[in-house]
N, C-alpha and C positions, 0 to 999 in steps of 0.2 A: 677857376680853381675847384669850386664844387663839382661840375661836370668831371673833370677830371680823375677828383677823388672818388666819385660813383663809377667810374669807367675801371681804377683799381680795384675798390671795392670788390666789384661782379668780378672782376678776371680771377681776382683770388679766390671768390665763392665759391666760382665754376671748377677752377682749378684741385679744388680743395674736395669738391663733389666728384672729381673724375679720379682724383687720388683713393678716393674711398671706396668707388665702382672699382675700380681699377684690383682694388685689393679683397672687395667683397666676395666671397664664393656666394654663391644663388645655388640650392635645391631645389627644383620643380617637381612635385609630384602633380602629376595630371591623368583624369578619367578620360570617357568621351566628348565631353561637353564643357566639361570646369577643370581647373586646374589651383594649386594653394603655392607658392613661393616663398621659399624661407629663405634669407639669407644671415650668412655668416659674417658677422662684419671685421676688422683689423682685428681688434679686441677679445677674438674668438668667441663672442656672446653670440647666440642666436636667435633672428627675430624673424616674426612673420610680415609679409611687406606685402603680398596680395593673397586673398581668397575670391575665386568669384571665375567669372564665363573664360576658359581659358582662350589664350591669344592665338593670332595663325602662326604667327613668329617666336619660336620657343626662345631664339634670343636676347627677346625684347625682355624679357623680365630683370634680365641685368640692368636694367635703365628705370626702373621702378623707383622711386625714393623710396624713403623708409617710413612710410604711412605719412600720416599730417608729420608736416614739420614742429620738429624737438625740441625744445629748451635743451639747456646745457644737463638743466636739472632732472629732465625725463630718457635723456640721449638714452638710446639702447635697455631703458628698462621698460615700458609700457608694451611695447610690441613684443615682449619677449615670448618667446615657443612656451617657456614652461620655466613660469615667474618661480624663481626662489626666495626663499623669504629669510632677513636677517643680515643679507650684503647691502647693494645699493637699491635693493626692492624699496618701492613706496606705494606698492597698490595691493590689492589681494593675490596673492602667492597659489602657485598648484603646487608647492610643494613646501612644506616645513616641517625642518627637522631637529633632533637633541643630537652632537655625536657625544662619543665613548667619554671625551674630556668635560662635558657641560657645555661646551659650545654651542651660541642659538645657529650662527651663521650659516648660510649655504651660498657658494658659487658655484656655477654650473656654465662651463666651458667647452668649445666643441672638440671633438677629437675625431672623429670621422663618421662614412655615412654610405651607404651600401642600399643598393636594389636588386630584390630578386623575383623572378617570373614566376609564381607557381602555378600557371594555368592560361590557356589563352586570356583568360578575361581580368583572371586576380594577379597583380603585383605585392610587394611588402617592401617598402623603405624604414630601412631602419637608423637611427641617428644615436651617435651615441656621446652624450655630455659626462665632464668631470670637474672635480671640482680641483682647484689647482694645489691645495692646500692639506686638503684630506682626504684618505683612499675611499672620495664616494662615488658612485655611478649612475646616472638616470639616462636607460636607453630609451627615445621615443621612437613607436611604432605607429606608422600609416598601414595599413592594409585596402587598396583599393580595387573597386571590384567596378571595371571601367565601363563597361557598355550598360550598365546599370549607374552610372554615376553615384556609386555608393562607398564612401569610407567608414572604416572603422578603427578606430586611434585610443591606442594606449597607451603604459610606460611599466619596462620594467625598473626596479630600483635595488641596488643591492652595492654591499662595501666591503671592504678588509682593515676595517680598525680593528683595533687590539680587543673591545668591547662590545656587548650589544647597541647598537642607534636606535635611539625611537624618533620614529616617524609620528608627526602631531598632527602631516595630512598629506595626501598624497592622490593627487587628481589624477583622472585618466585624461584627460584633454585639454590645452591651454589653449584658446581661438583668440585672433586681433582681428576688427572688421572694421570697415572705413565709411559710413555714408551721413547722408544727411542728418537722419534720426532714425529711428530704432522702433520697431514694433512687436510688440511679444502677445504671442498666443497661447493662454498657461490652463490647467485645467484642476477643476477642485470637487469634491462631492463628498459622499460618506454611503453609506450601505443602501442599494439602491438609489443612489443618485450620482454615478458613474458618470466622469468625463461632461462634467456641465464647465463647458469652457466663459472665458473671458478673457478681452483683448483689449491692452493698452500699450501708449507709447511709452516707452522705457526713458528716464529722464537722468539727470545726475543722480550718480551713486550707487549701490548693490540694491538691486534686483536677488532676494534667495529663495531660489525652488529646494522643499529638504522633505523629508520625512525620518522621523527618530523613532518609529512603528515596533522595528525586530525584525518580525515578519507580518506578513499580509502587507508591504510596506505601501501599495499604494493607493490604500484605502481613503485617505486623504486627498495626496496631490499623488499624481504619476510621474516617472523621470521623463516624460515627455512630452514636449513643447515645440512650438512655431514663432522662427524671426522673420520678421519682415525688415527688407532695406528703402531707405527713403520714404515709404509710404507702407497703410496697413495692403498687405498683396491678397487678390481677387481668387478667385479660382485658377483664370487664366490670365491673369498678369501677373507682373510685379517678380522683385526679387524677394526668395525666398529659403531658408534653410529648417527642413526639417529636423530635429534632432533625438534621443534618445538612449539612456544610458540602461547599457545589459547588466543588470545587476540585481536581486532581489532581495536583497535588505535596504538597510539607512542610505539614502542618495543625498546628495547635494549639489544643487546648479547653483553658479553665484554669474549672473548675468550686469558689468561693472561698467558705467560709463563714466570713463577717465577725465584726468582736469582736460584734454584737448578734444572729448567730445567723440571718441573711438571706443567701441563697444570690447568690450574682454569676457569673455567665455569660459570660465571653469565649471568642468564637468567630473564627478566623479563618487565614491565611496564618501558619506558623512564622517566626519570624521570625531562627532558627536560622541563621550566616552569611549571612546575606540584607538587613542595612541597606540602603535604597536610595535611589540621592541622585535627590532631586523638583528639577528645574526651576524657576526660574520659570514662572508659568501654565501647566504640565504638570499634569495631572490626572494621577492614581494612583487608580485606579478596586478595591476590595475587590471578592474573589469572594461569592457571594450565601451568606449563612448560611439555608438552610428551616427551618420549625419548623411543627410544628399543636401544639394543646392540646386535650384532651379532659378532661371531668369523667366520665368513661362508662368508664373502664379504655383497657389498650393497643390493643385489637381496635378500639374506635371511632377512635383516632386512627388505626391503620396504615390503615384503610378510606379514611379523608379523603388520606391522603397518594399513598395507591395511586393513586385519584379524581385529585389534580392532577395526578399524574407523565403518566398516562394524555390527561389535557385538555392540559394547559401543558408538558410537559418531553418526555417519549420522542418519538424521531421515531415518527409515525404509530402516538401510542398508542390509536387507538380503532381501528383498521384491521387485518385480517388477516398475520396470519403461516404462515412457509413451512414444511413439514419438509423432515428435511435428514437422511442417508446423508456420516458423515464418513469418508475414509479411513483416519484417521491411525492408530488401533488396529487394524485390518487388515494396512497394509503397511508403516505407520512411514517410514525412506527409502527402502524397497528398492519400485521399486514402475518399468513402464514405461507406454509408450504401449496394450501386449496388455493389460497386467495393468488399468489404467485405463479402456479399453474396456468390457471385461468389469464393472467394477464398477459404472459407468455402466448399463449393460444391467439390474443388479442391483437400483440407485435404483427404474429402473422397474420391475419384479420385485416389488418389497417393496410400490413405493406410496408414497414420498416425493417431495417436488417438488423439491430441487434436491440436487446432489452437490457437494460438497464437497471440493477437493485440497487436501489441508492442506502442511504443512513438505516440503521436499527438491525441488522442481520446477525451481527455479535454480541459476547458475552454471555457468561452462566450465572458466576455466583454474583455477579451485578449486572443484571440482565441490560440490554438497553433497549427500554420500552420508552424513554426520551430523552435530554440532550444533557440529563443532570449524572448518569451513570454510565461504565461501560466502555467508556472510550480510552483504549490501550490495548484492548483484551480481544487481540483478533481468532477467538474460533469463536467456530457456528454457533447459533444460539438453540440451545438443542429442546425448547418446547418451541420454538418459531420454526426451524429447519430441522427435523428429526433426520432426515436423511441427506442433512448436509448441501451443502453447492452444490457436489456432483451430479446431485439429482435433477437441482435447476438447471446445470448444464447441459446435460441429456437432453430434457427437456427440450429445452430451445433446439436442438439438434434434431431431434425429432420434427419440431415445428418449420425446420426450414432459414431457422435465424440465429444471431449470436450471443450469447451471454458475456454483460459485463459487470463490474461491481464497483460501488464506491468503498472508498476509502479514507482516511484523514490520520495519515499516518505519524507525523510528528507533534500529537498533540495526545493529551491526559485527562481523563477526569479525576478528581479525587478518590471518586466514589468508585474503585477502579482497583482489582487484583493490580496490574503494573504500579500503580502508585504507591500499596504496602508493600510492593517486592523489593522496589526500587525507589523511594525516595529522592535518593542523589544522581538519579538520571533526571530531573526535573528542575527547569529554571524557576528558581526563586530564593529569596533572602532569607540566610538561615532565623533572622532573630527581627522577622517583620511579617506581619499580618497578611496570609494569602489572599491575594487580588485576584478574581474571576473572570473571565470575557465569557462569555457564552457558556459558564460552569467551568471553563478548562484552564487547566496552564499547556505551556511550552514542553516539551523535549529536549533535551540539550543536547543538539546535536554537532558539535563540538567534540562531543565523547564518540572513539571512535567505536566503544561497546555500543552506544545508541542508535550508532551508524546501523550499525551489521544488525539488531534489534528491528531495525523501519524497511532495510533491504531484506529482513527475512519474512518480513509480512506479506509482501509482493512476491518474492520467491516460492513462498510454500504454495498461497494460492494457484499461480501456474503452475508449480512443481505437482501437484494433486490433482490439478486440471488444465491440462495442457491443452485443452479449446477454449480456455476463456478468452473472449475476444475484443474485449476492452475495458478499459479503468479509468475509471474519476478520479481525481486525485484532489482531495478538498483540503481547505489551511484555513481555518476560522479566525484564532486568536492572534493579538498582538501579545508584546512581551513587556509584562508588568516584572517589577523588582526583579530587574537583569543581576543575575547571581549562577554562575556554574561551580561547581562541585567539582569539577572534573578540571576549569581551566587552574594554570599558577596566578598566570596576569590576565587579571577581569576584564582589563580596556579589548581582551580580544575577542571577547565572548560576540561581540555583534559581526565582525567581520569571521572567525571561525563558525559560527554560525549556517552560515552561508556557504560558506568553503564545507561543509559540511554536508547541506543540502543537495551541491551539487555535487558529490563526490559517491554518494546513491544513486544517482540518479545516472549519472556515470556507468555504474558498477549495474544499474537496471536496463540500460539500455544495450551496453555492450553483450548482454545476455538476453536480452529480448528488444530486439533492433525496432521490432517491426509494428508491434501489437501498436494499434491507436490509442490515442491517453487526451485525456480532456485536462485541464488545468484551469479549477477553480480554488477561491480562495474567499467563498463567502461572498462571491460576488466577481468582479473585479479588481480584487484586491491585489495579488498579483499578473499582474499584464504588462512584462517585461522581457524581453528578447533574452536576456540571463537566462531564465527557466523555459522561455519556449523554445528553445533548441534540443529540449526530451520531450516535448508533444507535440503532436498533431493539431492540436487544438486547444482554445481560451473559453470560459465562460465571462461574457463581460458583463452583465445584471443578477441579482439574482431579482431584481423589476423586471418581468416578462410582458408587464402591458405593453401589447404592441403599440401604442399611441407615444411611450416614452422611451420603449426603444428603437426605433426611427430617427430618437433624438441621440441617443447614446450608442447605438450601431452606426451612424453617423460619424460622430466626434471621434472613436477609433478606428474608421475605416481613413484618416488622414498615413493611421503607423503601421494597420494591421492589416493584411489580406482576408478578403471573406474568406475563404476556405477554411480559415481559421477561427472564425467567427462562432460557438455553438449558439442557436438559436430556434425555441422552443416553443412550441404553439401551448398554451395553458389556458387556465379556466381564472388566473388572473385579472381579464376583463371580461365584459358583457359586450364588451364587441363582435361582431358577427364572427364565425367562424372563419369567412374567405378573408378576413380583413385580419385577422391572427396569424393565419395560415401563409399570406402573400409576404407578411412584413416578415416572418421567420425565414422565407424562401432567400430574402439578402444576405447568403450566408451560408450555413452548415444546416439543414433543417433537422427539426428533431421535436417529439411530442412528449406534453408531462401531462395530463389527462383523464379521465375513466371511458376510453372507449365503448364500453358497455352502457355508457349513459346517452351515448348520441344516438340522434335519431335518425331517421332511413337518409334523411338528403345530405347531410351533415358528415355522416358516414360516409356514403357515394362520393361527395364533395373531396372527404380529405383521401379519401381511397386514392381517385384520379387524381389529387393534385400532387401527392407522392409521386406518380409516373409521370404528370407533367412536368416533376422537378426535375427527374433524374434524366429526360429529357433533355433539360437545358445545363444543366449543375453544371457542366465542363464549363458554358460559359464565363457563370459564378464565379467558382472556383478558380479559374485559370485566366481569364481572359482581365483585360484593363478596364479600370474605373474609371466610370466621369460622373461627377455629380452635376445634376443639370438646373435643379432648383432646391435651393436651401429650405431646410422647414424651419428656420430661425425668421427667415423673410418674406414669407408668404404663404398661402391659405391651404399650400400642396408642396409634397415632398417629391422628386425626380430624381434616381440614381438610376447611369447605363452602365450595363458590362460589354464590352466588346471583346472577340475572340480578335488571336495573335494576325489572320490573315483578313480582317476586317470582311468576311463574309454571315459572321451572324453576331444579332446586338439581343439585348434582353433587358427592357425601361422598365422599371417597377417605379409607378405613380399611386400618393396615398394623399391621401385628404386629412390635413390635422387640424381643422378649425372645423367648428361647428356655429358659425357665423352668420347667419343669414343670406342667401345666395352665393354661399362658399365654392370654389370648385376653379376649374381650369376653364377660363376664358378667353384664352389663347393660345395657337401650337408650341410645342415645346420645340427647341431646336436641340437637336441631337448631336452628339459631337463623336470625331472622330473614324467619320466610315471615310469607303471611299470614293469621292465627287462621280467618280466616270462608272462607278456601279450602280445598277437597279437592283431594289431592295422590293422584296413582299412586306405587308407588314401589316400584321394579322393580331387581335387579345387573343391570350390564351387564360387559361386556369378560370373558365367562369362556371358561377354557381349554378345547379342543374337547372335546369329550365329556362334559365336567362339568354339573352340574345346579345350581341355585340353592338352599338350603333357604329362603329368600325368597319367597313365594309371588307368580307374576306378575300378581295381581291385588289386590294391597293397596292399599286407597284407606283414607287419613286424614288428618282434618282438621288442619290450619294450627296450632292449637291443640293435638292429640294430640302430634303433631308432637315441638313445640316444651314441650310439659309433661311427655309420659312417655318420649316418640323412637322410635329404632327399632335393634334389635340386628343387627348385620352380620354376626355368627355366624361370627367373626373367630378362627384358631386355628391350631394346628401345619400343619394342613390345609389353611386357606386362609390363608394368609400375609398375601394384599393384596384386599380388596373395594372395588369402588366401585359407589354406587346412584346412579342416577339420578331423583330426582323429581320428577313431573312435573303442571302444575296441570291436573284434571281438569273440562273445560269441559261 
């Protein structure tokens, strides 16, 4: 009779399992490599039921269950695409909302779901959920960009109640993942101390990555992080999912593992004082959450995301970059039209293509001779610059190089003509005690007079000098006593804010496409795909010791493309000059300085090592990363570049320990050439007079290579080597 009964049992299980396949709709969005399955179940609820290596049989994902098996009590809510909050939700929600009547509730139902091609390599699926009861709408967006295995996932959200809705949160991204346990790679610092990571396993419960900053938002923590599946992933193993939300304000990751032990991923806008009341048929459009996934370790995915940021995001990421002679560690504010001249003359001297006037060039009636006045008040500062930019522009023209200038344009000092013009263009609380960050407050730019106020600071300057040939663009403070003048509803001051920022930037771009633009923010403060999409370029330290940025050009070269990287040879350390010079070469190279202070060899040294860069740079810049030895694990750091047809590599090997018999003592293996090629493989960039113990005729194969390597002969002595490999035809 038991038999029996276990014999009904299963028949009805199965039967009841094929009744629900049967009726299930399955979405497959898939790249080159991975693939994500949604399925739509009876109930029109929609869940995620796989993410990960996709299958050879696009079939088979109709046959997926629906993650770990449900309770009655989780059926269809845990694995949801995009948890609402207030129906049958019992976990963290991506989406919660007030409608028109006081209703907390939301259900979100499927209604249909569409793909379109926009490009050999980019697709966009879009899905669109309702709620059955109230005219609400949440469209989810994939955007996949395939042969990069690189997504980008958003949601639009908009309704037709009779009322305004407020939204109390609303994620760009809802993820369900299945494995054994859970590893996360999160990243924390403060002003100069950028992206010092740490990694642990994820256990019951919420996991919150957030920042409630304003701006500069990830001076703290970044919105970006690393999951490991089943185990913490290697370089080159393991599973792994890179992730990072485009956004530059308040961020929130809420990383949740549920009562059955399945990780849930929300990603998106903090939603930290920021409810925001939605319109009728106003759309509220989510910033894009990116993600890759690799089964191959972290090196394979950071490679795919370098790859899109390069293709789809950085302006002109396959395109050359400038070097750059900064002033600002030279003469800080003290500095004239004589002293400028000369350093100008200097640019050319060295070998760099454009010069750079950082902080102190403005203001009259509040001069800014330092960081306490002046800042709002962009003209010339007419006892520092009698004859204006244009003069330094010439200048540099004359000299064979370009002129560019910093900026810091959404920020105030008190001490400041804009501040008595306009007080109600500045964030803060009309009947509480002004808070300082670095002497400043905020801009509100929210206001769209403030807008047109920051875009005409950048306008005129080109408009007056139409060779200027690059901008800094700095963002120092965060936002004390969040208060606009300008907005009705204050909960939107953090997310207009930002919609604000970009909508300049916007308006800067489409009218100067091209000019290169650095984006710093006091550091690394912001270094987010949101804002790098109008520059060329990131400053991730304003700590130039090359010893600790090794470790911090490191930990962003996981999200960021060197190319993107700016990195500055300075009088930060007392470390030798070739060992300054080599670490800033990982990268965008560029000097902050008194070239007039070096001596003959020192001089010569960085002369030629400029022409040895731009020698290789394309590699740099353009070619795939492999990190070959961690300086978290050992006495020496290893990162390779390899160009696209695997004919030239370029090892930059540095010694970070000062240990007693420190050094490489053993070959390094190289990764990535190709087996059946012979390769030369020759140091380059050595200080004058020095000899290579490298012999300059070592030819081996692709194979040797990459099975036994090659020792860099890395030590007290030589601090910093790089070889150059190259395919011998």
């Amino acid at each position: 009779m038991l038999k029996k009964a276990l014999i009904l049992f299963l028949s009805a299980f199965l039967l009841s399992e094929t009744q629900v396949m049967a009726q299930a709709k399955v979405i497959t969005i898939e790249s080159q490599h991975n693939a994500i399955a949604l399925q739509v179940r009876a109930d029109k609820r929609i869940g995620m039921i796989y993410f990960g290596t996709k299958l050879a049989n696009r079939d088979e994902y109709q046959k997926i269950p629906s993650a770990r098996r449900q309770s009655d009590d989780y059926s269809g809510v845990l694995n949801s695409a995009y948890t609402p909050a207030g129906s049958r939700n019992l976990v963290e929600p991506a989406i919660e909302v007030t409608h028109a009547d006081g209703n907390n509730s939301l259900d979100l139902q499927y209604v249909s779901d569409q793909t379109q091609q926009l490009g050999r390599n980019v697709s966009l699926t879009s899905i669109v959920l309702k709620d059955p009861v109230y005219a609400f709408q949440v469209t989810l967006f994939y955007k996949v960009y395939a042969d990069d295995d690189v997504v980008e996932q958003w949601s639009v959200i908009k309704h037709n109640e009779k009322k305004n809705v407020t939204l109390q949160k609303f994620a760009s991204a809802n993820l369900y993942f299945s494995a054994n346990s859970y590893w996360l790679k999160q990243y924390h610092g403060d002003w100069a101390r950028e992206m010092q990571p740490q990694e642990s396993e994820l256990t019951a419960g919420i996991k919150v990555l957030d920042s409630k900053l304003g701006t500069r938002a990830d001076l703290y923590q970044p919105p970006s992080f690393i999951v490991s599946f089943d185990q913490a992933a290697t370089e080159d193993e393991g599973k792994v999912l890179l992730g990072s939300l485009e956004w530059s304000g308040n961020f929130k990751i809420d990383l949740e593992v549920d009562p059955l032990k399945n990780l849930r991923l929300i990603a998106g806008i903090n939603p930290y004082a920021s409810a925001y009341s939605l319109k009728p048929n106003e759309e509220f459009k989510t910033p894009a959450f990116v993600y890759t996934y690799s089964d191959h370790g972290k090196g394979d995915a950071s490679r795919k995301l370098q790859r899109w940021a390069r293709d789809f995001k950085i302006v002109d990421g396959n395109g050359p970059r400038l070097t750059i002679l900064n002033n600002w560690e030279s003469t800080y504010f003290d500095f004239n039209e004589t002293k400028l001249a000369a350093l100008i003359k200097d640019t050319k001297k060295l070998g760099t293509d454009v010069f750079l006037l950082d902080d102190g060039w403005f203001g009259n009636k509040y001069p800014r001779n330092n960081d306490n006045a002046g800042l709002g008040d962009w003209q010339e500062n007419k006892a520092k610059l009698p004859s204006g930019i244009g003069y330094l522009v010439k200048e540099a023209q004359a000299n064979g190089v370009k002129f560019g200038i910093w900026v810091e344009p959404e920020m105030v000092n008190p001490k400041s003509e804009l501040y008595e013009k306009h007080p109600d263009w500045v964030i803060k609380q009309p009947n509480r005690e002004e808070y300082y960050f670095r002497n400043q407050l905020v801009l509100d730019l929210s206001n769209p007079k403030v807008q047109d106020f920051v875009f005409g600071i950048l306008d005129n300057l080109f408009t007056k000098n139409p060779q200027l040939g690059f901008v800094k663009w700095d963002c120092n403070s965060v936002i004390y006593n969040a208060y606009s003048a300008y907005e009705k509803n204050q909960s939107h001051l953090y997310i207009d804010y930002v919609k604000g920022l970009y909508n300049i930037l916007d308006r800067l771009r489409a009218k100067y496409p091209k000019v290169p633009m650095m984006l710093c923010s006091g550091g690394g403060g912001r270094v987010d795909y949101g804002a790098l999409k109008y520059f060329t370029e990131y400053w991730p330290s304003d700590d130039t010791d090359p010893l600790e940025r090794i470790f911090i050009q490191w930990e962003y070269s996981f999200f960021f493309p060197a190319i993107a990287s700016d990195n500055h040879v300075t009088d930060w350390s007392k470390a030798p000059i070739k060992f300054r010079t080599d670490v800033a070469m990982m990268g965008k190279l560029g000097f902050d300085m008194i070239v007039s202070k070096l001596n003959e060899k020192d001089l010569q040294f960085c002369q030629q090592a400029i022409q040895t860069y731009k020698g290789f740079s394309d590699v740099v810049w353009h070619g795939d990363q492999y990190r070959l030895l961690s300086p978290w694990k050992n006495d020496l750091a290893s990162i390779q570049y390899l160009n696209l047809d695997k004919s030239k590599a370029i090892v930059f090997n540095y010694l970070i320990s000062n240990r007693y018999d420190a050094g490489s003592k053993l070959p390094i293996q190289l990764k990535g050439l190709d087996a059946n090629k012979n390769y030369l493989v020759k140091e380059v960039n050595l200080y004058p007079g020095t000899k290579s113990p490298i012999p300059n005729n070592a030819v081996f194969t692709g194979d040797f290579l990459m099975r036994v390597g090659i020792n860099p002969v890395v030590n007290a002595g030589r601090a910093s080597v790089i070889l150059e490999v190259d395919e011998v035809r």
